[in-house]
C-alpha positions as CSV (number, residue, x, y, z in Angstrom):
1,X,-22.4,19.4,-25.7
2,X,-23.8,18.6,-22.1
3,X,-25.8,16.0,-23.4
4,X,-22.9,14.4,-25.5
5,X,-20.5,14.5,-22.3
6,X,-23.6,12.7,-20.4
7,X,-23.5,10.1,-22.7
8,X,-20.0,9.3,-22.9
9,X,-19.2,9.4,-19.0
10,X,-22.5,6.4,-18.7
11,X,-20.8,4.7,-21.6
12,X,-17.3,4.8,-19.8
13,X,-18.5,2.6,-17.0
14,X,-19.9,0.3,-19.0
15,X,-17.1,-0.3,-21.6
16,X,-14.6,-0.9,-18.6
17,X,-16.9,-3.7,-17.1
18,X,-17.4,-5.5,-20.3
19,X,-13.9,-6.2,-20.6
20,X,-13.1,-7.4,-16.9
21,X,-12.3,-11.2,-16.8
22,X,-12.9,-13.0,-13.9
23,X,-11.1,-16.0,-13.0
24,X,-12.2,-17.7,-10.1
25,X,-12.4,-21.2,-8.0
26,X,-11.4,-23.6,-5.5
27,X,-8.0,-24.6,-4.7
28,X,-7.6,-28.5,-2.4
29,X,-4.8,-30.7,-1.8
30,X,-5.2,-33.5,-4.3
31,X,-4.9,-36.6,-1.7
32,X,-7.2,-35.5,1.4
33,X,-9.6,-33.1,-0.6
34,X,-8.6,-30.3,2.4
35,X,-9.4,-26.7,0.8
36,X,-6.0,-24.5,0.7
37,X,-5.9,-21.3,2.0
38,X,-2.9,-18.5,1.2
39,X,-2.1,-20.6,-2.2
40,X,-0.8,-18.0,-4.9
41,X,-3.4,-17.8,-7.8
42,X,-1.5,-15.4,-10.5
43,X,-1.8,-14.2,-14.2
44,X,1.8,-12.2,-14.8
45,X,1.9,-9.5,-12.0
46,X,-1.4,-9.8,-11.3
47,X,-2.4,-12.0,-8.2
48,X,-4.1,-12.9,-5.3
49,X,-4.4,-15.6,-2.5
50,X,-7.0,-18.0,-1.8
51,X,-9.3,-17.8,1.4
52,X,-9.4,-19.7,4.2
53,X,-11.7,-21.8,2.1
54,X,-9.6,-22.1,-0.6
55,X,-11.9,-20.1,-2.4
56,X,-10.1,-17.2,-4.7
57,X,-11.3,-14.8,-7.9
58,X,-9.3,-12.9,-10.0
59,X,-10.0,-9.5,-12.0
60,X,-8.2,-9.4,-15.1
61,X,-8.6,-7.0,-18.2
62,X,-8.3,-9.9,-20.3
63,X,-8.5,-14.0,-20.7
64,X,-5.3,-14.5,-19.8
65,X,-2.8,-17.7,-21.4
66,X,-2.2,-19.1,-18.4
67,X,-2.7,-18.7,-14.8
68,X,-0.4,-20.2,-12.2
69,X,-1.3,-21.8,-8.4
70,X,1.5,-22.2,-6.4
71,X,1.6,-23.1,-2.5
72,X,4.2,-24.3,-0.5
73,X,5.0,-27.6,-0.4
74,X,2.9,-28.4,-3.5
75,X,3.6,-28.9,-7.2
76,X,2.7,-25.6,-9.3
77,X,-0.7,-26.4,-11.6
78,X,-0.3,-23.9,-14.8
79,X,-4.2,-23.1,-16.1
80,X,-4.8,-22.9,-19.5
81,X,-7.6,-20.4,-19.9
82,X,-10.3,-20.6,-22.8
83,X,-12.8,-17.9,-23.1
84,X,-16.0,-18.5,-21.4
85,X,-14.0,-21.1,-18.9
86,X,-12.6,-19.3,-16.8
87,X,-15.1,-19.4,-13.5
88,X,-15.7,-22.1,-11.0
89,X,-12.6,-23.6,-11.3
90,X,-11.4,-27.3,-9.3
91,X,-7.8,-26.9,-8.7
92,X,-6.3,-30.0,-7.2
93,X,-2.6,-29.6,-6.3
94,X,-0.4,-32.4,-4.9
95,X,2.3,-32.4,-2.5
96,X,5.7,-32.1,-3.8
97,X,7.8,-34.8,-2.7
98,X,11.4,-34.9,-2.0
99,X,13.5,-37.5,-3.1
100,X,15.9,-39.0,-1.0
101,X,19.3,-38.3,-3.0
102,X,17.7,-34.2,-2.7
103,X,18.5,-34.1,0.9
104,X,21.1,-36.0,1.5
105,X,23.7,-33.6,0.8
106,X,22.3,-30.7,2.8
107,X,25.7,-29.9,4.8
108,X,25.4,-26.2,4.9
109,X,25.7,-23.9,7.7
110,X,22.9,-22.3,8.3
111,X,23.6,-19.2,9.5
112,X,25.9,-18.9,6.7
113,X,23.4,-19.5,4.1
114,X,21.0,-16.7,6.2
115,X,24.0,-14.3,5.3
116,X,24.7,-14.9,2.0
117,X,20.6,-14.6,1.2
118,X,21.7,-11.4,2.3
119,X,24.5,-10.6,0.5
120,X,22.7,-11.5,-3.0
121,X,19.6,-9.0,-1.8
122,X,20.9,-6.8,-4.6
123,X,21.1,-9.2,-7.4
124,X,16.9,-10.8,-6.4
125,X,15.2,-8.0,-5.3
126,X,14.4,-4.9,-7.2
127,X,16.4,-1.5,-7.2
128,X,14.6,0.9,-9.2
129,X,11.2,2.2,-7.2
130,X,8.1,0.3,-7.7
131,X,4.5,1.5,-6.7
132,X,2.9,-2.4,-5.6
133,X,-1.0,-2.3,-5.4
134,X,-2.5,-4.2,-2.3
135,X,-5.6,-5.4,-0.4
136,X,-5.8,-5.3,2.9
137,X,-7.8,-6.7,5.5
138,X,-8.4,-6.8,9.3
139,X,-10.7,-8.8,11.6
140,X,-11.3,-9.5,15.2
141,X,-12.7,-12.0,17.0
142,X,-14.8,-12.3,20.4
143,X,-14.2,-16.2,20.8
144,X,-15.9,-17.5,17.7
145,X,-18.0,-14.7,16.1
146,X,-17.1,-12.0,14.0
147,X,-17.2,-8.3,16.2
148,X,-15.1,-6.1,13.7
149,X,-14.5,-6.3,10.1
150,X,-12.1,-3.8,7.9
151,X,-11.2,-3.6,4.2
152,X,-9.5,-1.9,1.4
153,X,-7.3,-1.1,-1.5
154,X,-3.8,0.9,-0.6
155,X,-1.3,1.7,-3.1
156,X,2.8,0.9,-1.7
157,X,5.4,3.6,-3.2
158,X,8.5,1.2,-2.5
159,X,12.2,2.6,-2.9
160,X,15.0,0.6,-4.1
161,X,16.1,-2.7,-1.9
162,X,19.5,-0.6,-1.8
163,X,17.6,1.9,-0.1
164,X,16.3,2.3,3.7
165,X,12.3,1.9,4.4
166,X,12.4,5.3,5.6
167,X,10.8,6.9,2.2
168,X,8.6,4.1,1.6
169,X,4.9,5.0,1.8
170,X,1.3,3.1,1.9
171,X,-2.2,5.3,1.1
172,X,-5.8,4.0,1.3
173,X,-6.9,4.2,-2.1
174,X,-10.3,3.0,-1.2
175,X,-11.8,1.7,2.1
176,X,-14.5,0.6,4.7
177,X,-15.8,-0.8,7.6
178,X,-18.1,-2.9,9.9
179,X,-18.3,-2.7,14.0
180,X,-20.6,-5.1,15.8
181,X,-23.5,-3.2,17.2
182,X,-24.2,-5.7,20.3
183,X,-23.7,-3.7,23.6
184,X,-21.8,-6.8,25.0
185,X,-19.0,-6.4,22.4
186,X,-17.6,-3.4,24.0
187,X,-14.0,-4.0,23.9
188,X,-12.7,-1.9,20.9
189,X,-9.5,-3.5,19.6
190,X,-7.8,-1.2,16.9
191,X,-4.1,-2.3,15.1
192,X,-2.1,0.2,15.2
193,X,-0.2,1.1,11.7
194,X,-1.8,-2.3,10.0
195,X,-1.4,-1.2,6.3
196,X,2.1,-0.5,7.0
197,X,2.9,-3.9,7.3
198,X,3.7,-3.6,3.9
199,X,6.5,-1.5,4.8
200,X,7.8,-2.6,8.1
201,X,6.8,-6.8,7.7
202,X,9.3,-6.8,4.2
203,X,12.0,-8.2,6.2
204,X,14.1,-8.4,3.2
205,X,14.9,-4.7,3.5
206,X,13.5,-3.7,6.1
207,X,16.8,-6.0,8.2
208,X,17.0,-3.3,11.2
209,X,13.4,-6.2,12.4
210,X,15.5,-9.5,12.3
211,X,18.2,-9.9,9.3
212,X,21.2,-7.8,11.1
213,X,24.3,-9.1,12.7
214,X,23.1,-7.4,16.3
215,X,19.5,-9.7,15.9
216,X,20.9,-13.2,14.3
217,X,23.6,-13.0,17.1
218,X,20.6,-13.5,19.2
219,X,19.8,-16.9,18.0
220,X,20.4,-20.3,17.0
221,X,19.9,-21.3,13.5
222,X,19.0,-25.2,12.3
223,X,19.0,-26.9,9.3
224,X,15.2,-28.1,8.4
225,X,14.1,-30.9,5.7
226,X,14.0,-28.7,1.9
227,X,10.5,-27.4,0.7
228,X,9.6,-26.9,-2.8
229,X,7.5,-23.5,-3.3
230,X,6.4,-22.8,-7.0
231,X,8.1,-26.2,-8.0
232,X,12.0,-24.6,-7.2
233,X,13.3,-26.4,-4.2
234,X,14.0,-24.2,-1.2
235,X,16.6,-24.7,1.8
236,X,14.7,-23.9,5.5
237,X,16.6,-23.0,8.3
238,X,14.9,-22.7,11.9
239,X,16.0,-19.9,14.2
240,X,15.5,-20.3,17.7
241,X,16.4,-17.6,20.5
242,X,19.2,-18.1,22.5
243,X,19.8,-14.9,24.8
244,X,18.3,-13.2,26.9
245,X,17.0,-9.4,25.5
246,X,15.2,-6.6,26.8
247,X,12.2,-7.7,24.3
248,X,11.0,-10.5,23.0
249,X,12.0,-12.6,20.7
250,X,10.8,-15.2,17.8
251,X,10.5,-18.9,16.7
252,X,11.1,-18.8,13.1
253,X,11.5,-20.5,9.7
254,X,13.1,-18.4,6.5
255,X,12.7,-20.3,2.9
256,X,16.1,-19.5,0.7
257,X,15.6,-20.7,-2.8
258,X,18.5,-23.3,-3.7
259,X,19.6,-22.0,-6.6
260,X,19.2,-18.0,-6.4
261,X,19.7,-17.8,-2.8
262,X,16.8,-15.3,-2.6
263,X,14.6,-15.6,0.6
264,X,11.0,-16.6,-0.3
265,X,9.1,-17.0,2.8
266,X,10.0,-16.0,6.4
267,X,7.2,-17.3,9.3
268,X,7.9,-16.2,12.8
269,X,6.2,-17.0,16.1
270,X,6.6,-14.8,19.1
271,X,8.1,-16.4,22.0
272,X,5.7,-16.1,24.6
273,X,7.6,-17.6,27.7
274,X,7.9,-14.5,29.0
275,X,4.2,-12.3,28.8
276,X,5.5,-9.4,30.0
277,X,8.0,-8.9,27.1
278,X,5.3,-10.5,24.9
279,X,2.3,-7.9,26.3
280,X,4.9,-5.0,25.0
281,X,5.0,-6.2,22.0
282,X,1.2,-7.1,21.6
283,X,-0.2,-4.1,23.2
284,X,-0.3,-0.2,23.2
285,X,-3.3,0.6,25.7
286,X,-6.5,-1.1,27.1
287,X,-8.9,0.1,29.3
288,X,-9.2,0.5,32.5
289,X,-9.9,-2.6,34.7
290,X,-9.0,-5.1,31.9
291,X,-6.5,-7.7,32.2
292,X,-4.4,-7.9,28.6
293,X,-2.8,-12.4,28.5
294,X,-1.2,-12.6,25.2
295,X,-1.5,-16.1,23.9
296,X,0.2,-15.8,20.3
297,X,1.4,-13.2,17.9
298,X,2.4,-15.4,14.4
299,X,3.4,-14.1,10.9
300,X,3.5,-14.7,7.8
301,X,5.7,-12.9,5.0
302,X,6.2,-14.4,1.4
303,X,8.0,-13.5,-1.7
304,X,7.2,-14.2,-5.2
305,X,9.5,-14.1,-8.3
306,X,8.6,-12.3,-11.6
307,X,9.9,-10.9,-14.1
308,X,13.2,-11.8,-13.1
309,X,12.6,-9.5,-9.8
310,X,11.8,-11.1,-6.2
311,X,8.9,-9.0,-4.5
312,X,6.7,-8.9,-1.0
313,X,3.7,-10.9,-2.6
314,X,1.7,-11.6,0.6
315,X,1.7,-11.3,4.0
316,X,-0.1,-11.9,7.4
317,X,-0.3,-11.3,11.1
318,X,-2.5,-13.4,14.0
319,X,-3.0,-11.8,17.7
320,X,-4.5,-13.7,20.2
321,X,-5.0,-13.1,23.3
322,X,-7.2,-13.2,26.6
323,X,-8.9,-9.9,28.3
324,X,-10.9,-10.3,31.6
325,X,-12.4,-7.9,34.1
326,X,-11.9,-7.7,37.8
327,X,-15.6,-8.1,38.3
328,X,-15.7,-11.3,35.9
329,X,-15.5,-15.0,36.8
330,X,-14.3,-16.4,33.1
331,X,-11.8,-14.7,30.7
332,X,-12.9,-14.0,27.2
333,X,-10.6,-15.1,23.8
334,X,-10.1,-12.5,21.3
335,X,-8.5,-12.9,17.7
336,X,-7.0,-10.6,15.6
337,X,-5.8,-10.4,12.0
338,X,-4.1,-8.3,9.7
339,X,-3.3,-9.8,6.1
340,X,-2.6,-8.4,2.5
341,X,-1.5,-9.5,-0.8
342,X,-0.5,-7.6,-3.7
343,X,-2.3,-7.6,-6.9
344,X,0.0,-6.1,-8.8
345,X,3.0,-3.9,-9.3
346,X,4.5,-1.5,-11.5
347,X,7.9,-0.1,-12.6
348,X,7.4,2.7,-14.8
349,X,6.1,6.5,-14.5
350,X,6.7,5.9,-10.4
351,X,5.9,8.6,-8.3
352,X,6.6,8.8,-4.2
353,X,3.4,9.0,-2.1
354,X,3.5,12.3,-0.5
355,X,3.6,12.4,3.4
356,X,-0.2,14.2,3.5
357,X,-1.5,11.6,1.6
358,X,0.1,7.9,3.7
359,X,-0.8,6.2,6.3
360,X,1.4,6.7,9.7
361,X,2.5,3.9,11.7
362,X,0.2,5.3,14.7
363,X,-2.5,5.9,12.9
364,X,-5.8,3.1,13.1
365,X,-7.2,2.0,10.1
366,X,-10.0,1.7,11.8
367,X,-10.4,6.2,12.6
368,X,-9.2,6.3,8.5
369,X,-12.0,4.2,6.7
370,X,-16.0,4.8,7.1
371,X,-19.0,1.9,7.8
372,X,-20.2,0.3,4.2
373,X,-23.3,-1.0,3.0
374,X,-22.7,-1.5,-1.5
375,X,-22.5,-4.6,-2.2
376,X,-20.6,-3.5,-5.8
377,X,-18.2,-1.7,-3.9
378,X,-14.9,-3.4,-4.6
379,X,-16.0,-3.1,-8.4
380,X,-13.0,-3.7,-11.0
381,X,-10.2,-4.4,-7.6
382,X,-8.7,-7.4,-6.9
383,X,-9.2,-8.7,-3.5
384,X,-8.9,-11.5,-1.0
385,X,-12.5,-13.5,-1.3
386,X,-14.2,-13.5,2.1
387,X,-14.3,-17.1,3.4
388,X,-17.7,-19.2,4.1
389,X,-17.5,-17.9,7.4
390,X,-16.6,-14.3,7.6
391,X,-19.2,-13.6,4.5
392,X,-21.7,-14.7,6.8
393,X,-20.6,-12.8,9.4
394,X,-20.2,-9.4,7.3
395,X,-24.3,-9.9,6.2
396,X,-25.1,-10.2,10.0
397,X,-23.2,-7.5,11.2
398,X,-25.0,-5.1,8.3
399,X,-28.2,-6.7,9.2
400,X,-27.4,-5.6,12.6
401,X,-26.6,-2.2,11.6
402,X,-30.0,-1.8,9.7
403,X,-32.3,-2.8,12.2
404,X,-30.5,-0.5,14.7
């Protein structure tokens, strides 16, 4: 019997990788032959987002029918998938373009539409708990080269959009990563809560951030020329600040779909006029002796429609800043990331993450996960591709790590 059980768990393995699919390629804009990074590559509720190369691969248990690419501002392509075609794909997509008699009757106010997008939350967005599966991914930068490098798989309990993001929990299913060796790169930089982004970037429900009465009071909102995103024309309203607050506030653009008034995309900017308001934002601690200049805090958060259901599809954050010493002539430019997409979601036989097992909003990814070397270690997840770049900079870093 032990020798039967051997066999079946080395069989196991192997059965699962024979029937993984892999679809995978390069996404450009059809005119200038620019790659596209953050397009929407999707087969059903499975997806993923290109690199900042355009590059993308997607993990699938099957060839699928069809597999949509979708970015803003650009026409939809819809894949048809053969078996044994499915890898180095050429995407081209081409702008969408609006025609005139589309924008001329754009005479709505604004704010107005902002609240109503608000109002119809309930009838776009799911109310029945979901458990979303995500990749996650952080980086920093000392001026142009790679110093830090984290990565992993988290699973997203998400309550009801009816419902508060109080019970809504993330967990690192499976994680790692890689710290620059070089004694010059001694400035740590650690995000605080990153993962959670999932929880408190959703914007949609989590309003207490930016969509409440107290917050849009403290702006001014602006029509912008309509966007198409997925091929459904989208109104975009600008919101600039307008009052004065104890904090900072945000330059921002929301996406509201014309037709089911559901938001789709929401960027944001942090105004940086004043850095004292924009350092308590940026910043929990630094060293001693350093001198913290924030230069930009940006975000990204998108929505993608499915199933009849709007959910959190991908989203991203960009810190940069400046840190010099006392004892230093020349300041030194540092870059930060956080960014994660879901690859898929489910409805059914959903359980609540369990406080032991999530990750807290002052924890650091970076004290949770451990340094990796297998190549194979991503295996059967879906995951954000590494660009040219940052692939490069992963091998050097372990290269580093081995010789040391």
């Amino acid at each position: 019997m032990k020798r039967l059980w051997t066999i079946i768990l080395l069989l196991a393995p192997l059965a699962v990788f024979a029937q993984q699919v892999v679809v995978s390629g390069n996404v450009v804009d059809d005119k200038t032959g620019q790659s596209l990074g953050q397009v929407s590559v999707s087969a059903g509720r499975v997806s993923v987002v290109t690199n900042d190369d355009g590059d993308f691969s997607l993990k699938l248990s099957e060839v699928p029918e069809k597999v949509s690419v979708s970015h803003v501002g650009y026409k939809t392509r819809y894949l048809n998938m053969k078996v044994g075609q499915t890898e180095n794909l050429k995407v081209r997509l081409r702008p969408a373009t609006i025609q005139l008699r589309e924008i001329v009757v754009v005479n709505e106010d604004p704010r107005e539409l902002v609240e109503i997008a608000i109002r119809k939350i309930p009838d776009n967005y799911s109310m029945v708990p979901e458990m979303l599966k995500g990749f996650y991914r952080e980086t920093a930068m000392k001026r142009k080269h790679y110093i830090y490098v984290a990565e992993g798989v988290e699973d997203m309990y998400k309550t009801g959009y009816d419902r508060s993001v109080k019970r809504d929990k993330v967990a690192i299913v499976k994680g790692r990563r890689l710290l620059s060796q070089k004694s010059s790169d001694t400035l740590g930089i650690k995000v605080m809560g990153g993962p959670v982004q999932a929880v408190v970037m959703d914007l949609v429900k989590n309003r207490d951030f930016l969509l409440n009465k107290e917050e849009m009071d403290a702006y001014s909102f602006k029509m912008g020329v309509p966007e198409f995103i997925n091929d459904r024309q989208q109104y975009v309203i600008h919101m600039e600040p307008q009052s004065d607050m104890p904090y900072a506030l945000y330059h921002g653009k929301i996406y509201i779909d014309c037709e089911r008034h559901a938001f789709t995309r929401i960027e944001l900017d942090l105004d940086m006029r004043d850095k004292d308001k924009a350092t308590r934002t940026m910043l929990v601690k630094k060293p001693m002796g350093v001198r913290f200049r924030p230069k930009e805090l940006s975000s990204v958060v998108d929505y993608r429609y499915d199933d009849g259901v709007t959910r959190i599809s991908y989203l991203k954050n960009t810190f940069r800043f400046n840190c010099d010493w006392k004892k230093r002539l020349f300041a030194t430019s540092f870059t930060a990331t956080c960014e994660m997409v879901v690859t898929d979601s489910s409805s059914s036989d959903i359980h609540p993450i369990s406080s032991n097992s999530s990750f807290d909003s002052r924890d650091s990814y970076y004290d949770k996960v451990e340094f990796f070397l297998d190549p194979d270690y991503w295996s059967s997840y879906n995951i954000i591709e590494p660009s040219e770049s940052l692939d490069k900079a992963i091998q050097k870093l372990v290269s580093k790590y081995r010789r040391n």
